[in-house]
Each structure stands twice: as structure tokens, then as C-alpha cells.
N, C-alpha and C positions, 0 to 999 in steps of 0.2 A: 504493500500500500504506500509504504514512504517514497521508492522510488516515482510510480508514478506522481503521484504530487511534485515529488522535485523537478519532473519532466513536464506538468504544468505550470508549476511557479518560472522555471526559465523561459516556458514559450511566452506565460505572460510577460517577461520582462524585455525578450524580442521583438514583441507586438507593441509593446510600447517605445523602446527602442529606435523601432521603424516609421512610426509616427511623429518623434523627434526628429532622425534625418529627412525627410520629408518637409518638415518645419525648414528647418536649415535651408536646405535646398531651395524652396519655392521663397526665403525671404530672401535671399543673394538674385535667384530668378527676378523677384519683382523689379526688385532697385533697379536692376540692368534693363528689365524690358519695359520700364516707368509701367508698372502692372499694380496700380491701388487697389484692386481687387484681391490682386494674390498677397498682397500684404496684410490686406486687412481680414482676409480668410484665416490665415495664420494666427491672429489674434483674437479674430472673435471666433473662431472655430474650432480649431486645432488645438492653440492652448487650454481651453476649458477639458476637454477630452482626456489628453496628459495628465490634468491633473484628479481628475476619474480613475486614470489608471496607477497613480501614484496611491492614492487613499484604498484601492481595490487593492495591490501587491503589497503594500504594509499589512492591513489587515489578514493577510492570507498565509503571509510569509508569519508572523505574530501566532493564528490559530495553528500553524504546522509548526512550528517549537511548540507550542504548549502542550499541543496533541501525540506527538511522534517523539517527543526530546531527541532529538538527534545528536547524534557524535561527528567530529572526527570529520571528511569532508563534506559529509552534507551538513553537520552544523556551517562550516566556515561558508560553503555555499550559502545557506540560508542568508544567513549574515552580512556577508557581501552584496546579494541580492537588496538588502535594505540599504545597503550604502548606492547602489548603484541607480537604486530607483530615486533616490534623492537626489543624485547626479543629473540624472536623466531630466526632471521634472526640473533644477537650476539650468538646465539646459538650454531650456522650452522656454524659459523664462529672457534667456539670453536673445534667444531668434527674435520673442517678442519686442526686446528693445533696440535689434536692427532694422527689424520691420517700422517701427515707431521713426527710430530715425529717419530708415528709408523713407518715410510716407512724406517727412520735411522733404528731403533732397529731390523727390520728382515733382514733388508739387514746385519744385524753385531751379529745373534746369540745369541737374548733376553732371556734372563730365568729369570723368576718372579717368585722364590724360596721362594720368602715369601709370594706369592699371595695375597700382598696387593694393588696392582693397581688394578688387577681385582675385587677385593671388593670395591673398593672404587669407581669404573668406576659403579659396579652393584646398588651401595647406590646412585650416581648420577641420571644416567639414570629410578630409581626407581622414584626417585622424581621428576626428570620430566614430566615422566608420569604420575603419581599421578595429579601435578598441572594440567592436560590437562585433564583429569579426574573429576578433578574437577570445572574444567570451563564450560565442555559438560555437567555436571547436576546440576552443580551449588551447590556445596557440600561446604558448609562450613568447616563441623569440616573433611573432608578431608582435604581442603585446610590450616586449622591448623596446622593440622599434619605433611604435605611439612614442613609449617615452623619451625617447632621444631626439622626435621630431618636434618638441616645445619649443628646444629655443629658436629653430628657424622663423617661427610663426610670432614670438615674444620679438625677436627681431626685426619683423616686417613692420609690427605695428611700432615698433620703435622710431625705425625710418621715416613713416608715415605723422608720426609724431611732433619729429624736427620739421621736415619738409612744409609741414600746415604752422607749424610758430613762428616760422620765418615769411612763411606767407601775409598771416596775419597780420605779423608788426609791419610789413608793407604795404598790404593791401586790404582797407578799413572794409570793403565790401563783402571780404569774403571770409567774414567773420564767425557769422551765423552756421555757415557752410560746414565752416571748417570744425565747428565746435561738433557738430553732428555727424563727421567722418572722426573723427578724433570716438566720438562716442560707440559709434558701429567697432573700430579698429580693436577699444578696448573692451568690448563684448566678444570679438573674435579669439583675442587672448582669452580670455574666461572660459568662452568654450574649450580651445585646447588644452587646458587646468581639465577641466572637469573630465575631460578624452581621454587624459594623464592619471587622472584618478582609477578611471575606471579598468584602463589597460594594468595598474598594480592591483586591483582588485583582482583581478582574470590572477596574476601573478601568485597572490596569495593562497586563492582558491586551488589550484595545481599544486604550487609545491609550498604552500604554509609558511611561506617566507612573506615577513613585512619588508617590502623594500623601501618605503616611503624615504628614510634619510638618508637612500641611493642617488633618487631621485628629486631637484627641486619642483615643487609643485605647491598648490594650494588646494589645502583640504574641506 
């Protein structure tokens, strides 16, 4: 009996998982294809959803320890499972405040001249996937590899950082702009934190090692 439950508490957390990259996706979609719709589906739609499926997979994950007391690696499963659904749903949280940005920057005639948000949105989103990737087969040295891909992605937004404060103290108009790509950049980093998280979650789960202060991350 406990293994199957364990086999639907993960499909839940796939299924929700997959409704987050989806989020992701269609909020980097909108901004690019100035798509108010697909931005504001993502916030009035989608997030509410994630967060159904967050309060669903606590409670389940919660009644399966009390019921089964598990050991050993389905305890750590279990558990993770809780960490990761948290993840997930700060995740969802993230899309929504580049969508939000996004919604400023089409309504005011965006151009990413330097197409560095959308690289940097694509180097997040990558590894988000990846970390879900590698929780569904339980892929170690994928889940490595998420973590070593943070600072390229901490990096970008960094670039994007300088580039817009130099802009700014030059140019008064592109003030507003800037503050709301400067916004989306650091939602993008957060995302890849939370890609980070959940790829040493995968980690733990396999072989019960904490690697957290292998890796820098925020938890």
C-alpha cells in the first residue's frame, strides 16, 4: 500500500511541477509576443491552480507519514516532497511577478536589444526543468549539473543589472523601464534558487546526503 501512495504523491508533484513550467514558459512567451492575455492567464488562472495543488500535496504527503510512518527512503522522499512543493508553488509565485512586470513593459513598447532577459529567462527555465527531470528518474549527476548552472544565470542578471544603472543615470526616460526589467531579471535568479533547491533535494533523496553547504543557494 505505501509504495503505491508514494507512486501517487510523486505523480502529484509532476503534475504540479508541469503546470509551473508551463507558467514559466507562457510568461517569457507573453512578454516576447506583447500577449496580455497569456500573461494574465498565468495569473488569474494558473496560479490559483498551483496553489490547489500545493494545499492538496501537503495534506497528502502529512496523512501518508501519519498513516504509513515511513522509514528510510520513503521517509526522506516524503519529506522532500514537502520541501519541493513549497518550491514549486514560490515558483509560480515568481512567473507571476514577471508576468506582472511583463504586463508594464508591453503595454509601454519593450525592446530587448540586447536579448539578455530572454537568455537569461531561457538559462532559468532550463534548469528548472532539468531539476524536475531529474526528480522523475532520479538523476543524480543531472541534478549536479542544475546546481552548477546558478551562477551563469546569477551572472546574467548581474550584467543586466549594471547595463540598466548606467542606462538610467543617462537616460531619465527609461527609468520606469528599467526598474521592471531589473524586476523580471531578479525573479529569474529566484527561480534558478529554487531549480537549485530542488535539484539537492533529488540529491538527498538518492543518496541521503545534505549537500546544501556544497552548494550556494537560497533556501
Amino acid at each position: 500500500m505505501l509504495p503505491q501512495k508514494m507512486y501517487e504523491l510523486k505523480t502529484h508533484l509532476l503534475s504540479e511541477a508541469a503546470l509551473v513550467e508551463d507558467m514559466l514558459e507562457k510568461s517569457l512567451q507573453g512578454i516576447y509576443a506583447r500577449d496580455e492575455v497569456l500573461l494574465k492567464k498565468v495569473m488569474e488562472e494558473q496560479e490559483p491552480k498551483v496553489n490547489d495543488d500545493d494545499r492538496m500535496i501537503e495534506k497528502f504527503c502529512v496523512e501518508l507519514i501519519a498513516q504509513f510512518d515511513p522509514v528510510a527512503r520513503d521517509l526522506r522522499l516524503a519529506l522532500m516532497i514537502i520541501k519541493m512543493n513549497k518550491d514549486l508553488e514560490r515558483t509560480a509565485d515568481h512567473a507571476v511577478n514577471v508576468c506582472q512586470s511583463g504586463l508594464f513593459l508591453v503595454s509601454n513598447s519593450f525592446e530587448d536589444t540586447n536579448n539578455e532577459v530572454r537568455v537569461m529567462a531561457e538559462g532559468a527555465i532550463a534548469m528548472f526543468k532539468d531539476s524536475i527531470k531529474a526528480f522523475a528518474l532520479e538523476d543524480v549527476v543531472l541534478a549536479n549539473d542544475v546546481c552548477n548552472r546558478d551562477n551563469s544565470v546569477d551572472d546574467a542578471g548581474d550584467r543586466i543589472l549594471k547595463r540598466l544603472t548606467v542606462l538610467m543615470q543617462s537616460k531619465k526616460s527609461s527609468i520606469a523601464q528599467s526598474l521592471h526589467i531589473m524586476r523580471i531579471a531578479h525573479n529569474l535568479e529566484r527561480i534558478a534558487d529554487l531549480s537549485t533547491n530542488i535539484a539537492e533535494e533529488v540529491i538527498y533523496i538518492v543518496q541521503g546526503e545534505d549537500i546544501k553547504h556544497h552548494h550556494h543557494s537560497s533556501s
